[in-house]
N, C-alpha and C positions, 0 to 999 in steps of 0.2 A: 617576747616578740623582738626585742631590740637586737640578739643574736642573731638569727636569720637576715637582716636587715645588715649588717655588719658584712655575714658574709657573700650578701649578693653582693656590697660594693667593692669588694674587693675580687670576687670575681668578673665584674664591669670592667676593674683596672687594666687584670689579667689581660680581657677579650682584646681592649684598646690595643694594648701593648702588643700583645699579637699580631693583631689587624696590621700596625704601626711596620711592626717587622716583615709581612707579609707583602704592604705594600710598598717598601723600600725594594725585597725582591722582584716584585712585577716590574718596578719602572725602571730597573738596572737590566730586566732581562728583554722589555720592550725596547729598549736605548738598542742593546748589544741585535735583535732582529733588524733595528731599520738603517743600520749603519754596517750591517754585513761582518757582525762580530765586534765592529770596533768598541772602544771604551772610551772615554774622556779626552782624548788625543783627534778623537774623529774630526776631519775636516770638509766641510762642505761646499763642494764646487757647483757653479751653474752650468746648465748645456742646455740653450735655446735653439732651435733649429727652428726653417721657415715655411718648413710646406710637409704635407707627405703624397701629393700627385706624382715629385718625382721620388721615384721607389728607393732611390742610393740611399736617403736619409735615415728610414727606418728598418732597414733591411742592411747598410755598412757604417752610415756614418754612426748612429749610437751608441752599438755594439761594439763597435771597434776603437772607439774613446773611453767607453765605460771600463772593460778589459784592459785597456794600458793600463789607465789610469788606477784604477783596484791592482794593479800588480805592481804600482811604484808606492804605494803607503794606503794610508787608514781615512779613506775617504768616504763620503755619502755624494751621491750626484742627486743634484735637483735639477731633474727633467721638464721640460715642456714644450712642444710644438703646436705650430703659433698658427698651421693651417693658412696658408697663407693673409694672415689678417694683421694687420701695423697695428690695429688697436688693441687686440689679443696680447701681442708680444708685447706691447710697452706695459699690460698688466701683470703678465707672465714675469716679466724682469723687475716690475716692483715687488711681485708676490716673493722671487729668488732673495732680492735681498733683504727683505723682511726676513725670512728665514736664515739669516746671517751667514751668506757664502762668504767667500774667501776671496772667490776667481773665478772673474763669467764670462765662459765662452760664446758666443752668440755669433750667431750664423739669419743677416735680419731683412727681415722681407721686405723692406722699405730701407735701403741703405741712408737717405736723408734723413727721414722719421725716426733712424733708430738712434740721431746724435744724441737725441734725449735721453735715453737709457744709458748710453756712454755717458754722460754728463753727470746723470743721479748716482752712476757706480763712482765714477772718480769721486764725487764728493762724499762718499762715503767711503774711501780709501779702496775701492774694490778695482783690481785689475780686471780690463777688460782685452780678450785674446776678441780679433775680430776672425771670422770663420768661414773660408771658403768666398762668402761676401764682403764687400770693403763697406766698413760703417765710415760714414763721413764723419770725422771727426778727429779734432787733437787729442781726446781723451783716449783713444785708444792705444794701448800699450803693445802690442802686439799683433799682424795681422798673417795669416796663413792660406792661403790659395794656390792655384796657378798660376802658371802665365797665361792670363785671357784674351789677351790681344793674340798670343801666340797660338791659344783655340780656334780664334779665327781668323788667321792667316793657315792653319792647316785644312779648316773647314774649307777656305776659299780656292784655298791652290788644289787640292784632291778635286771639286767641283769642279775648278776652269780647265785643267787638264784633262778630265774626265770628255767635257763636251767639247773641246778641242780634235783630240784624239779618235770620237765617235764624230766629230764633222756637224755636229747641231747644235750651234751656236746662236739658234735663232732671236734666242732670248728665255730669263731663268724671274725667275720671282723669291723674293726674300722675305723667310720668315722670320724674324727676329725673335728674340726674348722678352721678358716683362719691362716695362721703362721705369718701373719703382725697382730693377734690381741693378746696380752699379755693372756688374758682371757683363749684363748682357748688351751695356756701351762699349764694352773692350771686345764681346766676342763680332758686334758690327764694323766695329773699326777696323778689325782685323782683317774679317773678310772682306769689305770693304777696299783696303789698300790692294787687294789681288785682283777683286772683281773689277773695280774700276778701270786699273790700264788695261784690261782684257779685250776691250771694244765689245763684250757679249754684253747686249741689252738687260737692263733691269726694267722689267715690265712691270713691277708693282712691287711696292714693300709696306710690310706690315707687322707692327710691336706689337707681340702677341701680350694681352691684360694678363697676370698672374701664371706665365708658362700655360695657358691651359690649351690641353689639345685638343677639345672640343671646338675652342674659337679660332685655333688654326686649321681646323676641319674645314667650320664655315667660310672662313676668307678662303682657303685655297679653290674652294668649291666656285666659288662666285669668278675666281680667277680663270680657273679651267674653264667655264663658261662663257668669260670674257673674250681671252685669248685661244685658247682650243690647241691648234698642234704648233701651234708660235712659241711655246711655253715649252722651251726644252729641258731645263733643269729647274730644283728645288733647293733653296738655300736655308735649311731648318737649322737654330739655330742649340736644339735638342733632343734627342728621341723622344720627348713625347708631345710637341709639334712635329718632329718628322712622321712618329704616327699618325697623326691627325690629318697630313698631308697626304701620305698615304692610303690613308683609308678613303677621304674624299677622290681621290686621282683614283682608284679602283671602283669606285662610285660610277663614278662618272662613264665608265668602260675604256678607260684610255688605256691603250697599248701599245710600246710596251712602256712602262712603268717610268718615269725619266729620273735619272739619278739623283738622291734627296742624300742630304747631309743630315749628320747628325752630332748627340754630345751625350757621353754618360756611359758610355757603353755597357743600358741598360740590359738584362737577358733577352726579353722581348726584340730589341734591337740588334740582338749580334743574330738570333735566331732568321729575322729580317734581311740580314745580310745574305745569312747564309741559301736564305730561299730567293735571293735577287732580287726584293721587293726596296730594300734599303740600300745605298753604295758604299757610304760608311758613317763611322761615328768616330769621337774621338775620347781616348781611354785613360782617363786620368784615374793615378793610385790611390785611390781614396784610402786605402789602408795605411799608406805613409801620411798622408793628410791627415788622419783622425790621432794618429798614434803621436805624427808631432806636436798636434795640438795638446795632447794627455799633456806631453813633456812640458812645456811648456808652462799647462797650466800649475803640473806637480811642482816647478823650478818657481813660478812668480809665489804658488800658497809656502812655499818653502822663505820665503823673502829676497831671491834669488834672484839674477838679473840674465835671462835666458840669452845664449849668443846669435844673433842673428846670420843670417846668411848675406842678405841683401838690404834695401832698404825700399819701400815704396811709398811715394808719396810722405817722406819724411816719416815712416815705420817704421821700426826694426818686422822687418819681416822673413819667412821661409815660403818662396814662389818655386813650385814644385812644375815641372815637366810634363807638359799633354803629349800622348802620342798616337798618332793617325791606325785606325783598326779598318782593313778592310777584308773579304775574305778571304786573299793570302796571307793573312798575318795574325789569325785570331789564337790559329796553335800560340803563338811566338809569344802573346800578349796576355789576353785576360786568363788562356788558361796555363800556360807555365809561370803565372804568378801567382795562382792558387783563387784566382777573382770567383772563373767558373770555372765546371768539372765537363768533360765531352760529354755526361748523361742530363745535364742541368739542361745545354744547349740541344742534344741529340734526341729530342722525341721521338715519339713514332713521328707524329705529321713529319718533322724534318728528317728523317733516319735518312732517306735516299739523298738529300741535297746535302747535308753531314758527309756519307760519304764521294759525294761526287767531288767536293773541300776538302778532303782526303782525314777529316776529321771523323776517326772508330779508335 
């Protein structure tokens, strides 16, 4: 009996050992799937974004960071958008750096609320690239944007010469941005510095809560209702408040449609243009914005001290160029940068106003 007994345990050994070896290959081959090949070298960056209502973020901004970035080295990107919610993303950013990133880009819905997360990263030696958005704070290492003031001073002067030029200057209404997003105090002030020496009436203005264009639906609506054909222009301070504005102002049956500004130069919005419904938008390269950020963040996980261009607000920062899309200009702009294709923009619904824009 003691034979048999001998040889099970030594067959038990074998299994261990096996097992042992087997499971050594599963967690080397698991590693190498979530890190896109990488091995022991892999570096993990954060990328917080703040909303997905407007469509840039998960349709360029992701995509187009992800891709630099996986082509400058042996990265892992920890994802997560925060849906417009401060509480979300301050979880979101601790959850990133539990997961031991390197370099966190954040892009934050609440630029005051988000000093915190800048604060928890620096103390944890984590650079923080701020993104698009200005995080309020000294901890931030790096910030990349536009010029947003310069957003709306193109918003404002396309609008005040537009109703100039048509003679109906009776008066325009301001739809602003979120007042939790830094951003959207630079794109007021800007328009702001045009609109005001203009003498055109500001019959009502209003911070739209989280960009949402259902709520600059409703305000616009009560507006139209207020002021009626006083209400010559629309100061949106992004295509998807200028939607909202739009679709309320077609509500209503006002005709004809009075000139709405916009920002993003979403598809929906160029399309907008091209039907006459929208005047314009304004068309920032989000593809050099995501791609500098990659660099950036590839040069800071590198221990590298990235060169800035300018500085803002005591940042080393890269403040990248808006420029005015209206529909003489959209050949010139989104699509000989490769943003959109004329079949993206050119549907059937639009085919005939495509080509009356001389866009086939």
């Amino acid at each position: 009996m003691r034979k048999p007994r001998k040889k099970l345990a030594l067959l038990a050994v074998a299994l261990i050992a096996t097992a042992g070896t087997l499971t050594a290959c599963t967690s080397n081959g698991s590693d190498a799937e979530s890190t896109d090949g990488g091995g022991g070298d892999t570096i993990k960056i954060g990328l917080l974004l703040p909303e997905s209502k407007t469509t840039r973020y998960e349709s360029f901004d992701r995509p187009l960071f992800e891709e630099k970035l996986k082509s400058l080295g042996d990265y892992e990107i920890i994802y997560a958008n925060a849906d417009q919610d401060a509480a979300k993303q301050q979880q979101q950013a601790e959850s990133a750096l539990t997961e031991g990133i390197k370099v966190l880009v954040l892009d934050p819905v609440d630029g005051a609320a988000a000093a915190s997360i800048a604060e928890s990263a620096s103390a944890q030696d984590v650079p923080v690239v701020s993104y698009d958005r200005l995080i309020k704070s000294d901890k931030v290492t790096y910030y990349i944007s536009f010029d947003n003031e310069q957003v709306g001073v193109l918003q404002g002067t396309a609008l005040v010469d537009r109703l100039t030029k048509d003679g109906t200057t009776t008066g325009l209404i301001m739809i602003n941005g979120s007042p939790t997003d830094a951003n959207a105090a630079e794109f007021k002030k800007g328009a702001h510095s045009v609109i005001d020496p203009s003498g055109i009436p500001i019959l009502a203005e209003y911070d739209t809560p989280d960009w949402s264009p259902d709520k600059a639906q409703e305000w616009a609506a009560g507006q139209i209702t207020q002021f009626g054909d006083e209400m010559s222009g629309i100061y949106a301070a992004n295509d998807g408040t200028a939607g909202g504005a739009i679709a309320a102002v077609k509500a209503a049956g006002t005709e004809p449609i009075p000139p709405v500004t916009g920002q993003d130069a979403e598809l929906a919005a160029i399309q907008r243009i091209v039907a006459g419904d929208q005047y314009m938008t304004v068309y920032k390269a989000i593809k050099l914005e995501a791609e500098r950020a990659a660099e950036v963040a590839h040069q800071l996980a590198q221990g590298d001290t990235p060169e800035p261009d300018t500085t803002f607000q005591d940042i080393p920062s890269t403040l990248l160029t808006p420029v005015m899309v209206t529909v003489d200009n959209i050949q010139e702009t989104v699509i000989d940068d490769g943003f959109y294709t004329v079949d993206d923009i050119c549907t059937a619904e639009y085919a005939d106003a495509c080509a009356k824009a001389g866009l086939q």
